[in-house]
N, C-alpha and C positions, 0 to 999 in steps of 0.2 A: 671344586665348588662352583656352582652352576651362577653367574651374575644374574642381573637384572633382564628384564625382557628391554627389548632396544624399543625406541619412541615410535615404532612400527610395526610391534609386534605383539601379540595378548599375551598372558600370565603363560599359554601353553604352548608358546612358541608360532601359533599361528598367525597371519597378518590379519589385523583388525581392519573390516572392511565393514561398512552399513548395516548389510544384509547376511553381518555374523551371526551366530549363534546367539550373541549376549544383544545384540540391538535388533537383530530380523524384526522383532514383534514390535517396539517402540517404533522404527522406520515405517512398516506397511503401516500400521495403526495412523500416524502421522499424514503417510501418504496420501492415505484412501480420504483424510479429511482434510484436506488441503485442494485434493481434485475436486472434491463434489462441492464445497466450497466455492470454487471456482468456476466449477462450472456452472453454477445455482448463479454464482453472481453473472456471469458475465450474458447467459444466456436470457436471464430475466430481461439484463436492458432492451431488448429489440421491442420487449412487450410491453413498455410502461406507458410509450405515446400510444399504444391501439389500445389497451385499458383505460388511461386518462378520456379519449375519443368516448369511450361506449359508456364512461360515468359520467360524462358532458364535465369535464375537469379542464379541459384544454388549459385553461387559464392559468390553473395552479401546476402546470407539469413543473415547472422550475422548482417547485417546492418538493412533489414527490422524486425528482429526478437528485435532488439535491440535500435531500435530507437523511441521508443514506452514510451521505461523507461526515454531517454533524453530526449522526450517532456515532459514529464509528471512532469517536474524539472521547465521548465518552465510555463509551466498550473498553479501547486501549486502556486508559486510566485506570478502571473497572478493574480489568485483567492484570494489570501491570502491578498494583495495590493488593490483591488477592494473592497474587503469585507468589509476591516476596511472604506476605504474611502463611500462607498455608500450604504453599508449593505452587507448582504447574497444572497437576491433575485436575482440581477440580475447579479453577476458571475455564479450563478448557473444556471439560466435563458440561457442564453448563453451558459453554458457551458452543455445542454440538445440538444441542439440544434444544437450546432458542430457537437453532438457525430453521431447524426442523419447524416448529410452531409458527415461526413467523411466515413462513412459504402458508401454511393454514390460514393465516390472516389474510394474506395478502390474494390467495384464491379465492376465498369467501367474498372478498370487498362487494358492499352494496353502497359504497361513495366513494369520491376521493379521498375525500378525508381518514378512510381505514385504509384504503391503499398506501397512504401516506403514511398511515401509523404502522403499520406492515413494516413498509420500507424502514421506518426510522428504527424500529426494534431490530430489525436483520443488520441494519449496521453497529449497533450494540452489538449483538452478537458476532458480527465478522471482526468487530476489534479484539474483544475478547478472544477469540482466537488465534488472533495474529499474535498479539502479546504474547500468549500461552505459550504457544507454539514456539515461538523465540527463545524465551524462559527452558522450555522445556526443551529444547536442544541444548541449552548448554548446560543443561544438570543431567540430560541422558549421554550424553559423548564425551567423550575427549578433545580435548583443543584440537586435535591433530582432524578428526571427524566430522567437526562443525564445520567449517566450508563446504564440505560435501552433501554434508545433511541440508543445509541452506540451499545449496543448489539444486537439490531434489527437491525441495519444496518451493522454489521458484519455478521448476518443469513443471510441476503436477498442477502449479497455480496457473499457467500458462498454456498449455496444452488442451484445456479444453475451447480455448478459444478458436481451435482449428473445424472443432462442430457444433459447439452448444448456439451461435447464434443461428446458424442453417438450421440445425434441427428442431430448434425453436420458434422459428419463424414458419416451417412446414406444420409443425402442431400446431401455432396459428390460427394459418391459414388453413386448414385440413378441419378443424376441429376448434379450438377458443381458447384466446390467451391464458383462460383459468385452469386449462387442461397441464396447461407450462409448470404453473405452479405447484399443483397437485401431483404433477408429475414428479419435478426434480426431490417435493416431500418425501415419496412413495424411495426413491432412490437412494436417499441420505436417513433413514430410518436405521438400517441395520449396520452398515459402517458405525454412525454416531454409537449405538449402541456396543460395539467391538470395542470402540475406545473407552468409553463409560467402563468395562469391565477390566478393561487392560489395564486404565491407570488407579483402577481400585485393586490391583492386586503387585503392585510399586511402591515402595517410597516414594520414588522422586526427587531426593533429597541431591544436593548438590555434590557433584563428585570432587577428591582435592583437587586443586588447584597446580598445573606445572605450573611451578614459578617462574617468573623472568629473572635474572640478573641482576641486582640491584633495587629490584621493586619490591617494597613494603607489602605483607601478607593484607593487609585491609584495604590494598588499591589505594592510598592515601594518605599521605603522612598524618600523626596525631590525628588519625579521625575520631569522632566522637558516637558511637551505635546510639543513641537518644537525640545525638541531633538531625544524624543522620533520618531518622523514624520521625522527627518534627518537620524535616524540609519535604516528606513526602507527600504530594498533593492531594488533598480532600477531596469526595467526590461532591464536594457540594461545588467547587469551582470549576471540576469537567461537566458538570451536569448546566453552572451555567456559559457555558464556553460552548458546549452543543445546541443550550437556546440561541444564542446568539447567533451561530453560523444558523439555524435554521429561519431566523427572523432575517437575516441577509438574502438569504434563499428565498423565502415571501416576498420581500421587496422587491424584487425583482420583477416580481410576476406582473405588476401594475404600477401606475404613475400617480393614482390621489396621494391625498392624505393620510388615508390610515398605511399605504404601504412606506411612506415616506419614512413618518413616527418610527414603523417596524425597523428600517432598514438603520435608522439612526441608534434606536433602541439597542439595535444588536450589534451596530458599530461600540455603542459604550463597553455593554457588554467584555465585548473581544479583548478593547486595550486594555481595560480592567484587569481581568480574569487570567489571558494569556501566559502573558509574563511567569503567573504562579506556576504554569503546569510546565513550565522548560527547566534545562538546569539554568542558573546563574550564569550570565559571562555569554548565553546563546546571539543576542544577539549583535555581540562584537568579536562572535568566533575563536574564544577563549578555549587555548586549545587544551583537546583532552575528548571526554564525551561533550560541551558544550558545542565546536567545530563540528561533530561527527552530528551532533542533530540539526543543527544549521544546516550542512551540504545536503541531508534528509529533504532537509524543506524544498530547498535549491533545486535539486535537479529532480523529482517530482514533480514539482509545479511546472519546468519547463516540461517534462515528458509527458504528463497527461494535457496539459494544455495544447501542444502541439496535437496528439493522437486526438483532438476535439476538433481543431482547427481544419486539419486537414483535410480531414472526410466530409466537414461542410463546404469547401473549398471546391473540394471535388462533384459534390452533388448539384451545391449552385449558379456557383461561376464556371466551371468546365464541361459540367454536360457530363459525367463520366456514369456509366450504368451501373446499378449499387452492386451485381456481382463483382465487379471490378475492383471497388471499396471495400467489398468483402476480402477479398482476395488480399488486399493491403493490410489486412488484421489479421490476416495468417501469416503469411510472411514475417508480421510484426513478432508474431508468437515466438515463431520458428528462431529468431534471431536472439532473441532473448533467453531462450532456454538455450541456446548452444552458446550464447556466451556466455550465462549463467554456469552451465556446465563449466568451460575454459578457465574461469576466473578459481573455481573451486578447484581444477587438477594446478594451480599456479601456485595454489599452496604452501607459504616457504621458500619459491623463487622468487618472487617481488613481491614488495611492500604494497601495501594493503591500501595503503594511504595513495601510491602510485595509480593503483588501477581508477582506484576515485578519478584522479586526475588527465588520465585516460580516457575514463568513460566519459566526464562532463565536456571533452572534447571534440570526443563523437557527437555528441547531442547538438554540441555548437556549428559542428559542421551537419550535421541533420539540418538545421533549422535554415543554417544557408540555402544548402539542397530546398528547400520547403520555399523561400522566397524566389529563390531561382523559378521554381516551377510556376512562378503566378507569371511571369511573363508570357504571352500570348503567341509567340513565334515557337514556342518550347512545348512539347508532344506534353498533355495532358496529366501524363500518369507522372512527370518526373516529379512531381511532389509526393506522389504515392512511395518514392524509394525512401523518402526521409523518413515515413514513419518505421522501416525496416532499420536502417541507421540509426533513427533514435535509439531503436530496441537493442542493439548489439550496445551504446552508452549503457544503458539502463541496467542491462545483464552483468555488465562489470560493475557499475557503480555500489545499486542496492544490497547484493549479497557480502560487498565490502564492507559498506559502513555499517550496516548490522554487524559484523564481526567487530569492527572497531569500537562499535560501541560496547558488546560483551566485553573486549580489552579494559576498558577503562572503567569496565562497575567491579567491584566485587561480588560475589558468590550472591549476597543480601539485598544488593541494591540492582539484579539485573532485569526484574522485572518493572521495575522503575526505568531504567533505560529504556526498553523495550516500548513503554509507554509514553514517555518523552517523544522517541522517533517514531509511535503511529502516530503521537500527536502534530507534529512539525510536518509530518508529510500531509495529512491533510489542510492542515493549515496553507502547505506551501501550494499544494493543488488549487484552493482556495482562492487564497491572495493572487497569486500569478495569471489564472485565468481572468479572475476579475479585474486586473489592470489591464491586460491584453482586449477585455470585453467593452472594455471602457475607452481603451482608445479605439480599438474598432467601431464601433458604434458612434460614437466621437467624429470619425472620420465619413462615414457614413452619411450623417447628421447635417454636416457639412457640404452635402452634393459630393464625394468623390466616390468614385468607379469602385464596384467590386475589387478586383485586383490588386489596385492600389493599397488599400486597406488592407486585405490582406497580406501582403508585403510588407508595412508599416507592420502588422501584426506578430508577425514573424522575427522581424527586425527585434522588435522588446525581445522577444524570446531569448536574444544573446547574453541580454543581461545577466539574466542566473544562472545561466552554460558559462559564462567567462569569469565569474565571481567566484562559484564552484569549484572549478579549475586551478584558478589562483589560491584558494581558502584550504584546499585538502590536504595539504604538507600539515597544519596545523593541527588535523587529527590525527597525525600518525602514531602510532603504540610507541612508548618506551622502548 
């Protein structure tokens, strides 16, 4: 009598591997929209200050630069609410297909203000897909496949940062930033549409569940499926939770009174609102998924704040040539997809919860590295290592707690997760920059030195690397 196939092995004896027979097409499909995705985003930023310049926008760049991350607050939610209710397929369907239109928008622009609207719909659609995308790996794989499939999709998000800002910058300058956009449209047409067909001919439906030991099939003791479906957030509270972050982002742009109003406007907004779209317990690291979207927030905020810091660090106070800067965003890449990769072949040899702890270590000692480097007796570039350092944290950390968090949802509730942690990472990007910006500017304000301030700025940055650190035991899996 022939048993069971072993936890490594498919129905037919063979090892279940990504780019098997039963996932190949779910994988590439995935893949191909995660790269161009990535690439579309990463490659657009070098173009938004020379398109602001030629719409005579200058002023409001902080708004088009930054309204990108409030949609993408409402996108996740979007995604995350769709997914549980109708599957994976078609938020992410949709949200292939935005991403496509809004590059049309944002080429066409004959103001800021559609540039901005551009922007703001492509971050709907980039959340929408991230959610999806998450959702939809843990209903196409197996537990055992998820880390790997994540980690493929953190390379493919990643890797184009090795050309899309140079070859973007050469179209440019060769040719017109609207050629960028029209371009990467032209690009992401027929992928989107591969997927569109692929996940119309899927369920999608969630596959069972290996159980843990001891764990209750609903992930929760006594839960309730109707209350569960009542604690899920409305999108009338992510829709004003992206006004808000975008009225923060206006404020910024100017010192009167109408930006004031706005920026307070959108503070109320925030406290209001926020709260609804996390789980309960998030922000006293209530362990379980409420911890796992905490540390989300956490070391995001320190990672992209730093990768902001830096490279202005480098441009103003050191003198460094922007190939150089450049060069420090590859490297960044590079680090992140191999340790991306690492943390997914670790698989079942250490705790998930571990690596978190790991990674917000590196970042803590990246950020050292980062003030180190503002002292003036010290070669230039040594700040440039940090943002490589951060990237090796960030590769362990992120592909963890998105696993940790599918641990802790069940089957029903994982696109909800998924939406939770886009929404905490933006948030955390968010908050963290703007206290950093504020004490910079702050210090500034005050007559002190480049340098200084930067170092002071660096300094906050330990904050959420050392909290991080200490807070991830609390998300570990049953």
């Amino acid at each position: 009598m022939t048993g069971p196939a072993t936890a490594h092995q498919a129905p037919g004896g063979a090892e279940e591997r990504l780019f098997s027979p039963a996932y190949a097409a779910a994988t590439i499909g995935f893949a191909a929209v995660m790269f161009l995705t990535g690439f579309a985003a990463l490659a657009v930023v070098p173009m938004l200050p020379v398109a602001a310049r030629e719409l005579d926008g200058v002023p409001l760049y902080p708004l088009v630069a930054g309204c990108f991350v409030a949609a993408s607050l409402f996108g996740g939610v979007l995604g995350g609410d769709w997914a549980d209710r109708a599957g994976a397929g078609r938020p992410l369907a949709a949200g292939v297909v935005l991403a496509v239109v809004t590059l049309v928008v944002s080429a066409t622009s004959t103001t800021i203000w559609q540039l901005a609207v551009g922007r703001f719909l492509d971050g709907v659609a980039a959340g929408m897909i991230a959610v999806a995308i998450n959702t939809a790996i843990a209903h196409a794989y197996p537990d055992r496949l998820r880390a790997r499939a994540l980690a493929l999709m953190s390379t493919c998000w990643i890797i184009p940062s090795l050309a899309g800002p140079p070859l973007a910058g050469l179209v440019a300058e060769w040719w017109s930033w609207r050629a960028v956009f029209f371009g990467l449209a032209a690009l992401t047409v027929i992928p989107s549409l591969a997927v569109v067909l692929l996940l119309r001919s899927r369920s999608w439906q969630a596959p069972p569940e290996e159980p843990e030991p001891g764990r209750p099939e609903s992930g929760r003791p006594g839960s309730d499926p109707s209350a569960e479906r009542a604690s899920r957030p409305t999108l009338m509270v992510a829709a004003a939770v992206s006004v808000g972050a975008a009225l923060g982002q206006y404020a910024v742009s100017g010192w009167d009174v109408r930006h004031l109003l706005c920026g307070v406007a959108g503070l109320a907004l925030l406290v209001v609102f926020v709260p609804r779209l996390l789980p309960p317990g998030t922000w006293r690291a209530a362990r379980g998924l409420p911890a796992a979207v905490l540390l989300r927030g956490l070391t995001s905020g320190a990672y992209f704040t730093l990768e902001a810091f830096v490279p202005l660090l480098l441009t103003t106070a050191r003198r460094v040539p922007p190939v150089q800067t450049g060069l420090a965003f590859t490297g960044a890449a590079i680090a992140w997809a191999g340790s991306s990769w690492l943390q997914g072949r670790l698989q079942g040899r250490v705790s998930r919860h571990r690596l978190v702890t790991a990674g917000a270590l590196v970042m803590g000692a990246a950020v050292a590295v980062a003030a180190v480097g503002t002292l003036p007796g010290l070669p230039a570039l040594t700040a440039a290592g940090a943002m490589v350092l951060a990237a090796v944290g960030m590769g362990m950390a992120a592909p963890s707690l998105t696993l940790l968090s599918l641990t802790h949802s069940p089957p029903d509730r994982q696109g909800y997760a998924g939406s939770a942690m886009q929404t905490s990472q933006n948030l955390g990007q968010m908050a963290v920059m703007g206290l950093v910006a504020a004490l910079f500017n702050l210090l500034l304000g005050f007559g002190s030195a480049d340098l200084p301030a930067y170092a002071a700025a660096f300094g906050l940055l330990l904050v959420p690397s050392v909290l991080a650190a200490a807070l991830a035991v609390r998300a570990r899996s049953v």
